[in-house]
DOMI-503117 format. One record per residue (C-alpha): residue number from 0; residue in one letter; x, y, z. Coordinates in steps of 0.02 Angstrom, whole numbers, plus 50000, padded with zeros to 5 digits. Layout:
NODE num residuo    px    py    pz
NODE NUM       a     X     Y     Z
...
REM end
This chain:
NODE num residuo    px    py    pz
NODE   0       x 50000 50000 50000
NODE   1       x 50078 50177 49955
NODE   2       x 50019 50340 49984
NODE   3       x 50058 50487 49851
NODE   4       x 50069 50663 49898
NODE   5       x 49976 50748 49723
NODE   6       x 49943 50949 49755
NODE   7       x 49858 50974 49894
NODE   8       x 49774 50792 49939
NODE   9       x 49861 50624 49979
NODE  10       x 49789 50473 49880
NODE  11       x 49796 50288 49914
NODE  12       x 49702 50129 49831
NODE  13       x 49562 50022 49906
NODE  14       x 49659 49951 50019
NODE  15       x 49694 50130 50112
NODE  16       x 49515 50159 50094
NODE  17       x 49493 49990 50190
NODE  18       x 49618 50013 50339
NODE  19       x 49582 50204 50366
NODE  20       x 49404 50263 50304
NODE  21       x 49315 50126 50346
NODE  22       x 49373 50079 50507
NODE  23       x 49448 50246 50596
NODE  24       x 49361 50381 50482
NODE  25       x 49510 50450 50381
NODE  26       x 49487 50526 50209
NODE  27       x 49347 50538 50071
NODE  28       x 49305 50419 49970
NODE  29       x 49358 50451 49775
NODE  30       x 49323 50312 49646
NODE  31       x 49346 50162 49740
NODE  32       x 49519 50240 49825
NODE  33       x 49549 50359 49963
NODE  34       x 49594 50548 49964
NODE  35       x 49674 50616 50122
NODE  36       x 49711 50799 50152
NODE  37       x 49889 50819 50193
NODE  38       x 49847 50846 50379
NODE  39       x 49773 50673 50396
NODE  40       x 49912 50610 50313
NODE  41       x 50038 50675 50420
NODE  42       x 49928 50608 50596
NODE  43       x 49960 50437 50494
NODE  44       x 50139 50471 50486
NODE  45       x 50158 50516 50668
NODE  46       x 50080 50357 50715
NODE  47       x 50173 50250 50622
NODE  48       x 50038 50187 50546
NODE  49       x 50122 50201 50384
NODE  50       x 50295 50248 50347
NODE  51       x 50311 50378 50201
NODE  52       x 50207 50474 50089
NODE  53       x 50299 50471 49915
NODE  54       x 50301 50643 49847
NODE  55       x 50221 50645 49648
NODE  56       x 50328 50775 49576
NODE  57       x 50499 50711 49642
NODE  58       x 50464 50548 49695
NODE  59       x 50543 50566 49848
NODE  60       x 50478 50481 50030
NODE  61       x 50432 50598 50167
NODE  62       x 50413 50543 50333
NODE  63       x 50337 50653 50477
NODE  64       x 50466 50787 50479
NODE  65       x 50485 50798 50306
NODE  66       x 50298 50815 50285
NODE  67       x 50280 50926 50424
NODE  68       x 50417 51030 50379
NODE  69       x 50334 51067 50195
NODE  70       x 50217 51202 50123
NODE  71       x 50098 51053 50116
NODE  72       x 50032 51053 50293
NODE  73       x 50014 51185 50441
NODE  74       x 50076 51133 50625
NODE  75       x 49947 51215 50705
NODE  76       x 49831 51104 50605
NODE  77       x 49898 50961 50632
NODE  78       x 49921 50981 50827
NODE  79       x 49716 51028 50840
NODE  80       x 49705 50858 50716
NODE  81       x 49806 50758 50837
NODE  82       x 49720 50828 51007
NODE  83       x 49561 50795 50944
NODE  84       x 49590 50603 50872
NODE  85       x 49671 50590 51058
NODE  86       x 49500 50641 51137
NODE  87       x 49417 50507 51042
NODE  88       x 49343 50617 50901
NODE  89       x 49338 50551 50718
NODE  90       x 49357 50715 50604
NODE  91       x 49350 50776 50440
NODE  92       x 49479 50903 50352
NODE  93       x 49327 51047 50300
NODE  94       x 49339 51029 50111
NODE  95       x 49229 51057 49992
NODE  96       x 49136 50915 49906
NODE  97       x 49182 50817 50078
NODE  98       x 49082 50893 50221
NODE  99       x 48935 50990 50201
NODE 100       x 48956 51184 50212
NODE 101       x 49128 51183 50255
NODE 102       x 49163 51382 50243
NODE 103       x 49223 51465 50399
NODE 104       x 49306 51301 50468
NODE 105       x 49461 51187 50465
NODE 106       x 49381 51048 50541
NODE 107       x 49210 50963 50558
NODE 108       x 49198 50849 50713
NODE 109       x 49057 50721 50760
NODE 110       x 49011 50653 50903
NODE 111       x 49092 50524 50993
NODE 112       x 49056 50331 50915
NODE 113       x 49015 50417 50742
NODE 114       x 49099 50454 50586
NODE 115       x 49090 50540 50427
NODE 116       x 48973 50402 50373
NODE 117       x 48853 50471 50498
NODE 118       x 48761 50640 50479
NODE 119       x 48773 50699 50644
NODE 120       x 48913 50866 50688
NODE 121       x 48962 50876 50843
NODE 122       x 49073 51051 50815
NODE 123       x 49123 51162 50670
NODE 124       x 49320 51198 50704
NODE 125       x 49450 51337 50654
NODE 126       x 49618 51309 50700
NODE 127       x 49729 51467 50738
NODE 128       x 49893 51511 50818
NODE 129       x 49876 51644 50982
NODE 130       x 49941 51771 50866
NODE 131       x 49824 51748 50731
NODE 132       x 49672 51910 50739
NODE 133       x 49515 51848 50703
NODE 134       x 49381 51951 50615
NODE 135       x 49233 51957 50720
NODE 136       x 49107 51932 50574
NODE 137       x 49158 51773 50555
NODE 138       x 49123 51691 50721
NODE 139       x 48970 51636 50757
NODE 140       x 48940 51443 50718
NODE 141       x 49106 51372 50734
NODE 142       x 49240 51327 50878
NODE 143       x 49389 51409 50893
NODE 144       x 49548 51313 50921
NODE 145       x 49692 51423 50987
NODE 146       x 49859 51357 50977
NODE 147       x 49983 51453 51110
NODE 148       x 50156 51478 51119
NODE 149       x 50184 51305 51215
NODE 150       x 50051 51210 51109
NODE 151       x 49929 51209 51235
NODE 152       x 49757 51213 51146
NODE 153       x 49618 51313 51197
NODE 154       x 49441 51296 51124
NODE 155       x 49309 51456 51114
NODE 156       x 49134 51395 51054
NODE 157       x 49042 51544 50973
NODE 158       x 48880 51577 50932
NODE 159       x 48735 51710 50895
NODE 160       x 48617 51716 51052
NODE 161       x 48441 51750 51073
NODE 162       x 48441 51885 51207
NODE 163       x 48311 51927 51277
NODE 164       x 48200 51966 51440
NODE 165       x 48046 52004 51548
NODE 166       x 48062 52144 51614
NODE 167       x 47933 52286 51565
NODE 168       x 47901 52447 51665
NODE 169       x 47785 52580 51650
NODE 170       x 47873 52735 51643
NODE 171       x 47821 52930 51694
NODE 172       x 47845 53098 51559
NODE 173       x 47916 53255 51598
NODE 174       x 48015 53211 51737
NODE 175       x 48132 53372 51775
NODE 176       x 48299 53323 51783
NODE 177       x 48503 53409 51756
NODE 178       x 48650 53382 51643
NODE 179       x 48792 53385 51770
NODE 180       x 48957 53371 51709
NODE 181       x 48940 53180 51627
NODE 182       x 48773 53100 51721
NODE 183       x 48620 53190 51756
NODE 184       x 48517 53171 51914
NODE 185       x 48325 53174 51940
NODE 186       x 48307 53277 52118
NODE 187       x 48116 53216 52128
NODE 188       x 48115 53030 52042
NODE 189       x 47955 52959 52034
NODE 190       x 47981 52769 52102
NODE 191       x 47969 52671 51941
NODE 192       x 48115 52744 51881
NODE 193       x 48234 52661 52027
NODE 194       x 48121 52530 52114
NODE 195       x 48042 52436 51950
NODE 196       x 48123 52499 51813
NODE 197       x 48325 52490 51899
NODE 198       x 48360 52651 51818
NODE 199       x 48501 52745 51892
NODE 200       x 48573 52748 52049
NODE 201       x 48526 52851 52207
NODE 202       x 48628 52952 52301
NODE 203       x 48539 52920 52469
NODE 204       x 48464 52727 52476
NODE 205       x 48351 52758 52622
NODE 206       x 48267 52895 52529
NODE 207       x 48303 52861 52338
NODE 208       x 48336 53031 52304
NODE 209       x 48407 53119 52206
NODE 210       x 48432 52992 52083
NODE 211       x 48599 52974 51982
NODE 212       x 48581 52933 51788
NODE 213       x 48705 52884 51668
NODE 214       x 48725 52994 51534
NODE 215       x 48679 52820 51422
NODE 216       x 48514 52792 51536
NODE 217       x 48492 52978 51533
NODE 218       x 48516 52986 51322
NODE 219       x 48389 52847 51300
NODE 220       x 48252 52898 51431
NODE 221       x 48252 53076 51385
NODE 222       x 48247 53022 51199
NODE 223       x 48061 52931 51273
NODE 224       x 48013 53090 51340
NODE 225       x 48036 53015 51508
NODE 226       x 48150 53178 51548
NODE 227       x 48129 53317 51564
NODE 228       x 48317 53399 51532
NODE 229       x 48366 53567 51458
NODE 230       x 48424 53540 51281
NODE 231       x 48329 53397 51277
NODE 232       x 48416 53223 51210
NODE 233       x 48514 53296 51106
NODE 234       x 48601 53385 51220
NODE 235       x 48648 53236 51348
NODE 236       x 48706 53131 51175
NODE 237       x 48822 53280 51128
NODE 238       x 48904 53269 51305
NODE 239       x 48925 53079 51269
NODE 240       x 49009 53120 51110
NODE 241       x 49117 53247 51191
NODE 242       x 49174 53112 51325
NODE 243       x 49165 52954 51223
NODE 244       x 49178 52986 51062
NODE 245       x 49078 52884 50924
NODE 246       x 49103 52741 51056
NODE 247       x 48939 52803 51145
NODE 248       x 48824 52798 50991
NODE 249       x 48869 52632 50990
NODE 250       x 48845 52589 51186
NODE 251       x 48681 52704 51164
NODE 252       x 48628 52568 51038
NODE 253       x 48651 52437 51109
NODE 254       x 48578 52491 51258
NODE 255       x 48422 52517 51172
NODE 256       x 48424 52373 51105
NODE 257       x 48434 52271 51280
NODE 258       x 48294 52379 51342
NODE 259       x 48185 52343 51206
NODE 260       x 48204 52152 51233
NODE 261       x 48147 52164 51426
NODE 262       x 48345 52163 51464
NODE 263       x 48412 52287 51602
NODE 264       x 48597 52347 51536
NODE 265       x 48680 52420 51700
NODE 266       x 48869 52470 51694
NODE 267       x 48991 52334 51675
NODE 268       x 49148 52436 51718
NODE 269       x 49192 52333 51868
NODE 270       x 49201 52186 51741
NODE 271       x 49307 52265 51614
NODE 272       x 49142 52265 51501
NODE 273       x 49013 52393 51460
NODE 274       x 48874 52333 51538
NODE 275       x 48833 52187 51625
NODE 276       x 48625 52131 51614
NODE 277       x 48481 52054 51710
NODE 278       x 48343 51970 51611
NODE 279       x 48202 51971 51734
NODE 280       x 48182 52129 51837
NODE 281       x 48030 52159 51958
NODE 282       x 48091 52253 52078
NODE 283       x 48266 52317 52159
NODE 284       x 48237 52245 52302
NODE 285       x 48241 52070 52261
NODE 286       x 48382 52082 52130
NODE 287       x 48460 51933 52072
NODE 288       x 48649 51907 51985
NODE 289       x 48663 51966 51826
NODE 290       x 48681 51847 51676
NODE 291       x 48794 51933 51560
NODE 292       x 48941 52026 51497
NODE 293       x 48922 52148 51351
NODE 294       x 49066 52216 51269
NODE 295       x 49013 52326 51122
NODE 296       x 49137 52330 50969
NODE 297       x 49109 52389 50795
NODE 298       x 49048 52253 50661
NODE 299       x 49226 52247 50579
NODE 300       x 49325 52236 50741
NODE 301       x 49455 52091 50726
NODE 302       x 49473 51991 50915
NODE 303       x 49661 51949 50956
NODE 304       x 49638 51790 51031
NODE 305       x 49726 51813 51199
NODE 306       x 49610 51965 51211
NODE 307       x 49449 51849 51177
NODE 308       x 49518 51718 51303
NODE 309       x 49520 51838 51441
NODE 310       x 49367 51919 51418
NODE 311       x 49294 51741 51422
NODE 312       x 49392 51685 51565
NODE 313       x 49342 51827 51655
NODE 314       x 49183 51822 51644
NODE 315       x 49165 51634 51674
NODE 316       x 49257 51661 51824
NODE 317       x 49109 51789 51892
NODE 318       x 48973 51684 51827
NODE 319       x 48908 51768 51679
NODE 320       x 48927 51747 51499
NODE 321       x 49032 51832 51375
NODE 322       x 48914 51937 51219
NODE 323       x 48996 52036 51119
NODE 324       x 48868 52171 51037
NODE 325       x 48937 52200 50842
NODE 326       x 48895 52362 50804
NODE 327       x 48876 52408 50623
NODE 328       x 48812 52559 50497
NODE 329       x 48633 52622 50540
NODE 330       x 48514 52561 50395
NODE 331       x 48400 52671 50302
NODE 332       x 48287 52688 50459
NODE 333       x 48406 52762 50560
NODE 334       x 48433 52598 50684
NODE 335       x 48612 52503 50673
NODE 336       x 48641 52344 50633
NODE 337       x 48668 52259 50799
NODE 338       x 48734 52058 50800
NODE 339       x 48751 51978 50956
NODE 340       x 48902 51840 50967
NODE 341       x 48917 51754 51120
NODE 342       x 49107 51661 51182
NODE 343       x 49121 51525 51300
NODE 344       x 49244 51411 51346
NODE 345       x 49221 51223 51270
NODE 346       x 49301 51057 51339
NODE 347       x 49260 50947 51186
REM end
C-alpha cells in the first residue's frame, strides 16, 4: 500500500480506503480509492501507521518531519488534528465536496462513536495560532481552536444568542431632571424609575433621592420623553460624544436594544465590560445576579485571541457569559445593525 502526495490531497488505493476510512474515519472516498488531506496524512505518519508518503513530483519519501516541515501542511493544524483524534473524536479536514458547508472552518467533528458516514456534527472547528486576529464577522457557528506559544490548545465555542427578557416597566413623562458634568440626576424621581424599572442609581438609599443617571440611561430615557432635561436628548448625547467619542452611539445602541428586549443593561465597568445585564427585573429589592457581559465593538473589529480568552475567562470566572454586541452602519431607518456573538469556553 503507498500513499502519494499529488497537490494538495494524499491518495491511496482500496486498500487505504479499507484500513483508514472505513474503520477509523480517515479521508473521502474518491472512485473506489481514498483521498486524504495532507493533515490526515501527516497524523498517519506520526503514528506510524504508515511509513512515508511518496512525493508525485519528485518521487521522493517523506516521513513526519519531512511532511511537516513542507508548504503542504500547517503545524497548528495538525496539533488541533492530533488533540482531537486523542480525545476520541473522528474528524474531517473541512473541504469542499467532503463535508457539508465547510466555509468558515478547518475541521468538522462528530460526536463520539460516529463518523463521517454518519450525519450527525458535533462542532464546526478553526484552527489558529495565539497570534492569529480573528475578524469578528466570522464567528458565530464554529469553535475556535487556539494554539499558544507552548502548544497548549484552547477551544472558544461561538455563537449568535437570542437575548432577551421580561422585564417591562411603565414609565412617567416630563420628569425634571440636570445635565451635570457627565450624568444627570433626577432631584424628585418618581419610584418606577429606581424601584421597578433599575434606572440609575441614588445618592441616598434610604430615601432614593436624588437619583443618579448615566449619561447612556439619561440619552435613551430623555429620547422617550421620560426627561425632562434642558436641551433635551440631544444635548445629553452631545456630552456623550464629547466624552466618548463615536464609542457612545454605539453603547447608546446597544443599550436600546437590551431595553427593548425586557433586558436591564447596568454598567459593567467593574468587569472590564460595558454593561453587565439582568433578564428578569421586578423590583430592586429582590435583585438577582446578573447573567451577562456585554462588550460593544464595531461590526469589523478583529478579536486577538489572547484578548477573547480573557474576556471569556473573566467572565466565566464571575458567573456570567461573554456577548459581544457588533455594532455596524445604521440602515436606512436610522437603527444600526446590531449582531450579538456570544464566547464561551468548550472542553470537547
Amino acid at each position: 500500500m503507498e500513499l502519494v502526495l499529488e497537490g494538495d490531497v494524499v491518495r491511496g488505493d482500496s486498500e487505504a480506503r479499507e484500513r483508514f476510512y472505513d474503520s477509523r474515519g480517515y479521508g473521502h472516498v474518491d472512485a473506489g480509492g481514498l483521498v486524504l488531506a495532507p493533515v490526515e496524512a501527516a497524523h498517519l505518519l506520526y503514528r506510524g501507521d504508515v511509513d512515508h508518503v511518496r512525493d508525485a513530483t519528485s518521487g521522493e519519501g517523506l516521513d513526519f518531519r519531512a511532511l511537516l516541515s513542507s508548504a503542504a501542511v500547517s503545524e497548528i493544524a495538525v496539533l488541533v488534528y492530533k488533540d482531537l483524534r486523542d480525545r476520541g473524536f473522528y474528524l474531517s479536514p473541512a473541504r469542499e465536496g467532503w463535508v457539508d458547508d465547510p466555509a468558515g472552518a478547518d475541521f468538522v467533528v462528530y460526536p463520539r462513536g460516529q463518523g463521517p458516514w454518519d450525519e450527525a456534527v458535533a462542532y464546526r472547528v478553526r484552527a489558529i495560532s495565539e497570534r492569529t486576529a480573528v475578524s469578528a464577522a466570522t464567528l458565530g457557528d464554529s469553535v475556535l481552536a487556539v494554539v499558544d506559544e507552548e502548544s497548549a490548545i484552547t477551544y472558544l465555542e461561538t455563537s449568535h444568542p437570542d437575548i432577551g427578557g421580561s422585564t417591562t416597566t411603565d414609565l412617567p413623562t416630563g420628569v425634571a431632571a440636570d445635565l451635570l458634568g457627565d450624568r444627570v440626576l433626577v432631584w424628585e424621581p418618581p419610584a418606577t424609575l429606581y424601584r421597578e424599572g433599575f434606572y440609575g442609581q441614588p445618592l441616598d438609599d434610604e430615601t432614593a433621592e436624588p437619583l443618579q443617571l448615566s449619561l447612556i440611561e439619561a440619552a435613551a430615557l430623555a429620547g422617550q420623553g421620560v426627561l425632562d432635561v434642558e436641551g433635551g436628548a440631544d444635548a445629553i448625547v452631545e456630552c456623550g460624544r464629547e466624552v466618548e467619542g463615536e464609542r457612545f452611539d454605539r453603547r447608546l445602541s446597544v443599550y436600546r436594544a437590551l431595553r427593548g428586549r425586557g433586558v436591564v443593561p447596568k454598567t459593567g465597568y467593574k468587569f472590564g465590560a460595558d454593561f453587565r445585564t439582568y433578564a428578569d427585573v421586578e423590583s430592586v429589592d429582590s435583585l438577582g445576579h446578573s447573567e451577562l457581559l456585554v462588550r460593544v465593538l464595531p461590526a469589523d473589529h478583529a478579536f486577538s485571541p489572547r484578548d477573547l480568552a480573557l474576556d471569556v475567562r473573566l467572565a466565566h470566572g464571575v458567573r456570567k457569559r461573554m456577548v459581544f454586541a457588533l455594532v455596524a452602519e445604521a440602515e436606512a431607518d436610522g437603527e444600526p445593525r446590531i449582531e450579538w456573538l456570544e464566547v464561551a469556553r468548550l472542553t470537547p
